[in-house]
C-alpha positions as a Markdown table, in Angstrom:
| # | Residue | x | y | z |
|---|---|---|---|---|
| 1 | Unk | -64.3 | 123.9 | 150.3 |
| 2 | Unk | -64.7 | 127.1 | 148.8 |
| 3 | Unk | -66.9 | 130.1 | 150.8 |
| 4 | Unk | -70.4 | 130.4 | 149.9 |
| 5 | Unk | -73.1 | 132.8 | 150.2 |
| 6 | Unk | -76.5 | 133.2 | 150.9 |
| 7 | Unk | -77.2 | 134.6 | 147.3 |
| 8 | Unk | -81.5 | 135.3 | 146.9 |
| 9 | Unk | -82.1 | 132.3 | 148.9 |
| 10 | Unk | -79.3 | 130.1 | 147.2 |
| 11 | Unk | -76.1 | 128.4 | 149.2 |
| 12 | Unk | -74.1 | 129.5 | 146.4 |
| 13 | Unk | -69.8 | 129.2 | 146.0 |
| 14 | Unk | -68.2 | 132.6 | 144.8 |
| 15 | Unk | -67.3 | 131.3 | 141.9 |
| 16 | Unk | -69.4 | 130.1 | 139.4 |
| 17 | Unk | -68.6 | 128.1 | 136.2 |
| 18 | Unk | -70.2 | 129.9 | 133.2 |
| 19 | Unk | -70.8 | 128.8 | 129.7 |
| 20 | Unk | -69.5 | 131.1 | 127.0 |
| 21 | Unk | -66.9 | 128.8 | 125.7 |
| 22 | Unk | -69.3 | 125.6 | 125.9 |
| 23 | Unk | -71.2 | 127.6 | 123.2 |
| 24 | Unk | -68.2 | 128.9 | 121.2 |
| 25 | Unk | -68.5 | 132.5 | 122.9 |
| 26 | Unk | -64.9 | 133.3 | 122.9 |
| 27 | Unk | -65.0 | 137.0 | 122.3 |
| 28 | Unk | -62.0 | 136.6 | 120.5 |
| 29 | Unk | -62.6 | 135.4 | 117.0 |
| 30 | Unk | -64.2 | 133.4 | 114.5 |
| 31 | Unk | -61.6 | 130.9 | 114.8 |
| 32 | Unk | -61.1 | 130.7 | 118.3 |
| 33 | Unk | -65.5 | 130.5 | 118.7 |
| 34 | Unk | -64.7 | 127.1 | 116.2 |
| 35 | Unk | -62.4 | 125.8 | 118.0 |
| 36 | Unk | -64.4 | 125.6 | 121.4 |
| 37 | Unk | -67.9 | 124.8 | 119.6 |
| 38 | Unk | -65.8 | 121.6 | 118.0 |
| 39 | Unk | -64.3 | 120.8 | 121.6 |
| 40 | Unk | -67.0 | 121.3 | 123.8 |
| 41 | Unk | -69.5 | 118.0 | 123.3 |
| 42 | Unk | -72.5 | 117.6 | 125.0 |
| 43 | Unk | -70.5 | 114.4 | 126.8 |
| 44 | Unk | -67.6 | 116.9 | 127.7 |
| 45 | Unk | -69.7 | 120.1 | 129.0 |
| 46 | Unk | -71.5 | 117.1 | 130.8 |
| 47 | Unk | -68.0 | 116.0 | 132.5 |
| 48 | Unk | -67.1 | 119.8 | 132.7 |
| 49 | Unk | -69.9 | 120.0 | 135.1 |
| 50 | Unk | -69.0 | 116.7 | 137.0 |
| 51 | Unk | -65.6 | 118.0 | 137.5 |
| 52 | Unk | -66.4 | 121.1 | 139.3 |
| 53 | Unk | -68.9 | 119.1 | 141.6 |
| 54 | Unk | -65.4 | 117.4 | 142.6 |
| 55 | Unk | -63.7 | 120.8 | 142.7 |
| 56 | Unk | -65.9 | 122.2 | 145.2 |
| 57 | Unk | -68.1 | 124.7 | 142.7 |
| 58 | Unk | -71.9 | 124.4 | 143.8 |
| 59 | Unk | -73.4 | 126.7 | 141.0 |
| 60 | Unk | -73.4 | 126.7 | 137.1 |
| 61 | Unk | -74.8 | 129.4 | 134.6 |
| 62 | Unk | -75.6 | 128.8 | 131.1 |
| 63 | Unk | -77.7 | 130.3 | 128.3 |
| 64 | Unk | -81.3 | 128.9 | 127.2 |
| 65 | Unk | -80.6 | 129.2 | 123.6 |
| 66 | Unk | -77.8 | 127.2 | 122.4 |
| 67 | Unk | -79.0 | 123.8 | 121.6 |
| 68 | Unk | -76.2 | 121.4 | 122.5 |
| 69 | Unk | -75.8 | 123.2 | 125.7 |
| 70 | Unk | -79.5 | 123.4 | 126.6 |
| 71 | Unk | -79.7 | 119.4 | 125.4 |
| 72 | Unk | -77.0 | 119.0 | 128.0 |
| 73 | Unk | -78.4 | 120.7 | 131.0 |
| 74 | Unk | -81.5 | 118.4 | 130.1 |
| 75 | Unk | -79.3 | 115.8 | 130.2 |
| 76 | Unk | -77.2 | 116.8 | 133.3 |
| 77 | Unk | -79.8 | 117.7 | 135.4 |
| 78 | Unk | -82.4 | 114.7 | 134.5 |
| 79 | Unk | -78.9 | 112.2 | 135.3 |
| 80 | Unk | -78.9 | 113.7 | 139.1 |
| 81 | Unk | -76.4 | 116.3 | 138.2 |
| 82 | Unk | -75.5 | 117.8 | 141.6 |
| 83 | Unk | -74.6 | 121.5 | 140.5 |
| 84 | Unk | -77.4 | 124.3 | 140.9 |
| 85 | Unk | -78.5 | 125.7 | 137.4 |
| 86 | Unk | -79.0 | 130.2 | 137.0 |
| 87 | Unk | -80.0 | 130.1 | 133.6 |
| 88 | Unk | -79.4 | 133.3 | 131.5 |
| 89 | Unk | -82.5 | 134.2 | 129.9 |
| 90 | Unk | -83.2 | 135.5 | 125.6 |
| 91 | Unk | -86.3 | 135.0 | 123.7 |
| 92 | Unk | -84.9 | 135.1 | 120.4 |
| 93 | Unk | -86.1 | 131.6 | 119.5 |
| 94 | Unk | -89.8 | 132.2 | 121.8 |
| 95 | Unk | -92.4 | 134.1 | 121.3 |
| 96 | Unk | -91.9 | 136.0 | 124.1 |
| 97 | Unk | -89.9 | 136.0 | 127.3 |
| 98 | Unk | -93.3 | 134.1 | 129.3 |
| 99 | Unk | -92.0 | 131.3 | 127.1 |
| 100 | Unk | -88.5 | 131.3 | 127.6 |
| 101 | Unk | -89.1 | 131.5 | 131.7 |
| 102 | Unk | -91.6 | 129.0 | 131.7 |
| 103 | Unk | -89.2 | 126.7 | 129.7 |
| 104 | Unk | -86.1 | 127.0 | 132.0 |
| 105 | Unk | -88.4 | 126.5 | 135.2 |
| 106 | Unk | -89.4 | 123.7 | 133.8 |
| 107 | Unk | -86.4 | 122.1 | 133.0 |
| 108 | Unk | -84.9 | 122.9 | 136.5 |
| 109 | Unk | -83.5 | 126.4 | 137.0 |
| 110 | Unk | -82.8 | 127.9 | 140.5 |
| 111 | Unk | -82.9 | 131.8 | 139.5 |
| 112 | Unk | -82.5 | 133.5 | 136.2 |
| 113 | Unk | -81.7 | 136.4 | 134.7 |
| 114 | Unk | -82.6 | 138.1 | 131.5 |
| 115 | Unk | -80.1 | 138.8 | 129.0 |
| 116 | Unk | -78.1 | 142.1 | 129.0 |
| 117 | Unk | -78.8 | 143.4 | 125.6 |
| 118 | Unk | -82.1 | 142.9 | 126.3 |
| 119 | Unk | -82.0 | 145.0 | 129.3 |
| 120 | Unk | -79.2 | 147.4 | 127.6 |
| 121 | Unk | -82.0 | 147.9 | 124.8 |
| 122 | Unk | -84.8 | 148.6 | 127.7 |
| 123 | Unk | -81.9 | 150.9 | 129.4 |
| 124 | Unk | -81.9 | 153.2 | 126.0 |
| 125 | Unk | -85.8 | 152.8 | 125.9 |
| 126 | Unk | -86.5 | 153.5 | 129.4 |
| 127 | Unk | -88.8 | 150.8 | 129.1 |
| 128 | Unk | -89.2 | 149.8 | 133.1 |
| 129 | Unk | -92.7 | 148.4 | 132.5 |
| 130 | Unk | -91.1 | 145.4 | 130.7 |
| 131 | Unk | -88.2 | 145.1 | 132.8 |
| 132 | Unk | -91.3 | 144.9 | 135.7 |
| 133 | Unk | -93.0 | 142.3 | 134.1 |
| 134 | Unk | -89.8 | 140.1 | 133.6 |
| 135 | Unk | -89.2 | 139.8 | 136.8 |
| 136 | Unk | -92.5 | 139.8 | 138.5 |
| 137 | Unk | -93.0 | 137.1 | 135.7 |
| 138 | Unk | -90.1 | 134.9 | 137.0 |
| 139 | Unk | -90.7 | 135.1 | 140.6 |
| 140 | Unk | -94.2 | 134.5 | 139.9 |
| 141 | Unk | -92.4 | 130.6 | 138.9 |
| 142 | Unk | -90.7 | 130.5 | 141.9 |
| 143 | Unk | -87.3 | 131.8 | 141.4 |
| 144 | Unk | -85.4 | 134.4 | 142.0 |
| 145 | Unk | -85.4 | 137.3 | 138.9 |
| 146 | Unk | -82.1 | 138.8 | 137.8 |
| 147 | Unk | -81.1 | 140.9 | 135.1 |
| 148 | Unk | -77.7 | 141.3 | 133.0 |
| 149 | Unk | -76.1 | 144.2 | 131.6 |
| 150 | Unk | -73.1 | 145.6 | 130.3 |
| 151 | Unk | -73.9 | 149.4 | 131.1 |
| 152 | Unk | -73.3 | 150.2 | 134.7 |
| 153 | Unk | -75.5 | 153.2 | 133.9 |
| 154 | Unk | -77.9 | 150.5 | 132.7 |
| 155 | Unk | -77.8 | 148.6 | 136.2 |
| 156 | Unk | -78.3 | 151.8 | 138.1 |
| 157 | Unk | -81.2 | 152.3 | 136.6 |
| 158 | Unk | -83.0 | 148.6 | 137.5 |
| 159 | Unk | -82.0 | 148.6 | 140.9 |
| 160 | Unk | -83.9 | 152.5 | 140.8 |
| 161 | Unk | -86.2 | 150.9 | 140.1 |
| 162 | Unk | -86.8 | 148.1 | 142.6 |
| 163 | Unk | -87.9 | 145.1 | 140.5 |
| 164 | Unk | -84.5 | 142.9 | 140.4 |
| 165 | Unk | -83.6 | 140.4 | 142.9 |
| 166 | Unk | -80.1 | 140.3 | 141.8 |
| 167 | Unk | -77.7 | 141.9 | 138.9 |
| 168 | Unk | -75.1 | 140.4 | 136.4 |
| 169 | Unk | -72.6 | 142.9 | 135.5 |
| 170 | Unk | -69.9 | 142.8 | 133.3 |
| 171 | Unk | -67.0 | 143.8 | 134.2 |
| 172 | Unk | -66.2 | 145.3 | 130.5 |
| 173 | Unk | -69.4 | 147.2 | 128.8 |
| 174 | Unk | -69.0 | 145.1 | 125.4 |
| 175 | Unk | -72.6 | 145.8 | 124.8 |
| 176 | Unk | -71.3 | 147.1 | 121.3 |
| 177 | Unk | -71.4 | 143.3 | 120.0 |
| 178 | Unk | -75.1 | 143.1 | 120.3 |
| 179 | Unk | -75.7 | 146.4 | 118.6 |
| 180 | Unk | -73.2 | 146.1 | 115.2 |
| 181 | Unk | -70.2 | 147.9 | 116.8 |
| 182 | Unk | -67.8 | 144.5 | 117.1 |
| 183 | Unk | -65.7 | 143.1 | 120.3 |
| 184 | Unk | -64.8 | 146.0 | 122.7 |
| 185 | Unk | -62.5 | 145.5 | 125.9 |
| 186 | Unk | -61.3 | 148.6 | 128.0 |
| 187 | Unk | -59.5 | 148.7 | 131.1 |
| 188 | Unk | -61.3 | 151.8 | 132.1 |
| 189 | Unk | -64.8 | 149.5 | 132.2 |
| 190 | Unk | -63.6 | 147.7 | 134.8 |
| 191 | Unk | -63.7 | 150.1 | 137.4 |
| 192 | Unk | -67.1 | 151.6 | 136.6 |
| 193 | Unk | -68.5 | 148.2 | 136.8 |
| 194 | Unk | -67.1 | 147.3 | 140.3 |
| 195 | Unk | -68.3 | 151.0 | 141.1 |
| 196 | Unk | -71.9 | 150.2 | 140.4 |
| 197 | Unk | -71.5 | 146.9 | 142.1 |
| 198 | Unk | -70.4 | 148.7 | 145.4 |
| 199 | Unk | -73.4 | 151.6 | 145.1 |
| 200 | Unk | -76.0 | 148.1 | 144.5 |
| 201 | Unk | -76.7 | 146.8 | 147.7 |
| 202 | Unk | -78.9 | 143.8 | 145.8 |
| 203 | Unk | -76.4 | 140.7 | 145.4 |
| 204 | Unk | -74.3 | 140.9 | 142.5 |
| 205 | Unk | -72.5 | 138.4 | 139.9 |
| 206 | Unk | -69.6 | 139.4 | 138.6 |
| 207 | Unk | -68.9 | 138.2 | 134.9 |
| 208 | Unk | -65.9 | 138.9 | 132.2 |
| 209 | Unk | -63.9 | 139.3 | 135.0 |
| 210 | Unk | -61.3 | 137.9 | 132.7 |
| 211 | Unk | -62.0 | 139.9 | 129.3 |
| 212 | Unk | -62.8 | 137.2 | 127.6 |
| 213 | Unk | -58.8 | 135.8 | 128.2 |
| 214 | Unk | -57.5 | 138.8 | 128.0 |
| 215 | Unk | -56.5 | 139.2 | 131.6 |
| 216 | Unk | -54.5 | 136.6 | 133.6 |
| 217 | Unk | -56.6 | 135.0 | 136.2 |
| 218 | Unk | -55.0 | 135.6 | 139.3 |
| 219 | Unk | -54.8 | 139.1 | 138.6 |
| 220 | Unk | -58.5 | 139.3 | 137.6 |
| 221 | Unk | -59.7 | 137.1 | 140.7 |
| 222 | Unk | -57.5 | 139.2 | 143.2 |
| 223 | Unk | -59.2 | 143.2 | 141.3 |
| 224 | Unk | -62.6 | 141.3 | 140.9 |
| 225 | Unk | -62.5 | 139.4 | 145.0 |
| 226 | Unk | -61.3 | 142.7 | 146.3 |
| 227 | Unk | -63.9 | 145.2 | 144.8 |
| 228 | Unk | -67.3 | 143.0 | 144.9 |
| 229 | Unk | -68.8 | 143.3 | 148.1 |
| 230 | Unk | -68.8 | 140.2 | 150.4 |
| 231 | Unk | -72.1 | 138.4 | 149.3 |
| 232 | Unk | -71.2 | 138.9 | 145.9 |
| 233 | Unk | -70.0 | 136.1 | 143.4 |
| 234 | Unk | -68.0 | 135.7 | 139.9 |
| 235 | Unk | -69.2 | 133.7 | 137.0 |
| 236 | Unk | -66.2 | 132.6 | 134.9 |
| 237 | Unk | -66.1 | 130.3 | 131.6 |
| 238 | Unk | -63.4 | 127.9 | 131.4 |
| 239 | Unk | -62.1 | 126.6 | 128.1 |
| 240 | Unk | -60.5 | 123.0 | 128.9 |
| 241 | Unk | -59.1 | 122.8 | 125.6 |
| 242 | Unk | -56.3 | 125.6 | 127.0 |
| 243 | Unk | -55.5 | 123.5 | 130.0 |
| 244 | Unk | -57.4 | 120.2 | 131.0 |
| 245 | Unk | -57.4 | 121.2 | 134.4 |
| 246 | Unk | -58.8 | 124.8 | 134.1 |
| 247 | Unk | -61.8 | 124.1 | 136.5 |
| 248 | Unk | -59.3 | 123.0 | 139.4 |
| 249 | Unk | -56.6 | 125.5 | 138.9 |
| 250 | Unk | -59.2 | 127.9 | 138.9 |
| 251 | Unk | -60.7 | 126.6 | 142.5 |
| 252 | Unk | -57.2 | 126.6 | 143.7 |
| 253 | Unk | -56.8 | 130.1 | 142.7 |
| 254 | Unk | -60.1 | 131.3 | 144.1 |
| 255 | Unk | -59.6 | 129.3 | 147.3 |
| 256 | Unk | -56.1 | 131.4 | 147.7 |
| 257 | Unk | -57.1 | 134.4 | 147.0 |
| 258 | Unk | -60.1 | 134.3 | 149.7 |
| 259 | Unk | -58.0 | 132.9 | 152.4 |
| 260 | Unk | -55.6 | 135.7 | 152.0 |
């Protein structure tokens, strides 16, 4: 099996299968964002899911506003789907983020948390009565409130602040996408993220730890396994159509590295 934590109340496996490529998020280019949207079915995200049941994975993470994923949580969850759901929370189809919380509750979320450019945008704002009512909000629902980020700066701000049950940080601060400036990876980012993960003492998920496939994965697992701290977990997407067996080589790779 691979090592779980207590994360917010959760029995949760340090590695987490995300959903950027089930959504055609590659990060990469147009192309490549084709290429995954036309591979990744509701039936095979559905199977995707199932296989890392199997593998040992206990936790998934998705957005709540791409349609054929959302339709296949609905779908995944409603067949008996075994695999806990943190849904990643925008509002840009809801009137407001009330709506988009009480939407993923309902269709069976364990914790969320809100997007990072939102909370990159309240960051620059120093709006901290919204990022309150997020989260007071969410755990008002019963789950556990998180919030994303790409800033570290941004991160250290929340947890200032005290409202946040838990943080996802990206390990590269390519919060320039959501604000015109294109795709931006830098080596540098990676250590101010893990440096703001070590100074948060609120549970952590680590995400991009890969770049996007920039970074081989066993390099990435050992930086990002070695500089969370121990109750801390990594979200990773895995695009099948690179290697059918992504989600078990990646399990293998995980197991290894935390038994060293």
């Amino acid at each position: 099996m691979l090592p779980t934590v207590d994360f917010c109340g959760l029995t949760v496996t340090r590695l987490l299968l995300g959903a950027n490529p089930f959504g055609g998020y590659s990060h990469q280019n147009p192309d490549r964002d084709r290429e995954m949207r036309a591979y990744y079915t509701v039936e095979r995200i559905k199977e995707t899911w199932r296989r890392a049941e199997e593998a040992g994975i206990t936790t998934m993470v998705t957005n709540n506003e791409t349609p054929h994923v959302l339709q296949a949580v609905r779908e995944y969850l409603a067949e008996g789907g075994g695999l806990q759901w943190i849904a990643q929370v925008n509002l840009r189809e809801k009137a407001d983020m009330a709506a988009s919380i009480d939407e993923v509750v309902e269709i069976g979320c364990r914790a969320l948390y809100v997007h990072g450019a939102l909370v990159d945008d309240a960051y620059r704002r120093r709006d901290a009565e919204t990022v309150r009512r997020w989260c007071v909000y969410a755990r008002s629902r019963g789950v556990p409130a998180g919030v994303a980020g790409h800033a570290p700066k941004a991160h250290l701000w929340v947890d200032s602040l005290g409202v946040a049950d838990f943080h996802a940080v990206s390990f590269f601060n390519c919060g320039s996408l959501h604000t015109g400036g294109g795709e931006r990876f830098e080596l540098a980012d990676m250590a101010r993220a893990v440096a703001a993960i070590q100074q948060i003492e609120k549970p952590c998920i680590g995400y991009k730890i890969m770049g996007a496939g920039r970074i081989d994965a066993r390099m990435a697992f050992d930086y990002a396994f070695e500089n969370i701290k121990p109750g801390d977990v990594v979200n990773v997407g895995m695009y099948r159509g690179d290697s059918d067996g992504m989600v078990e080589e990646n399990v293998a790779m995980v197991r290894e590295v935390l038994s060293c």
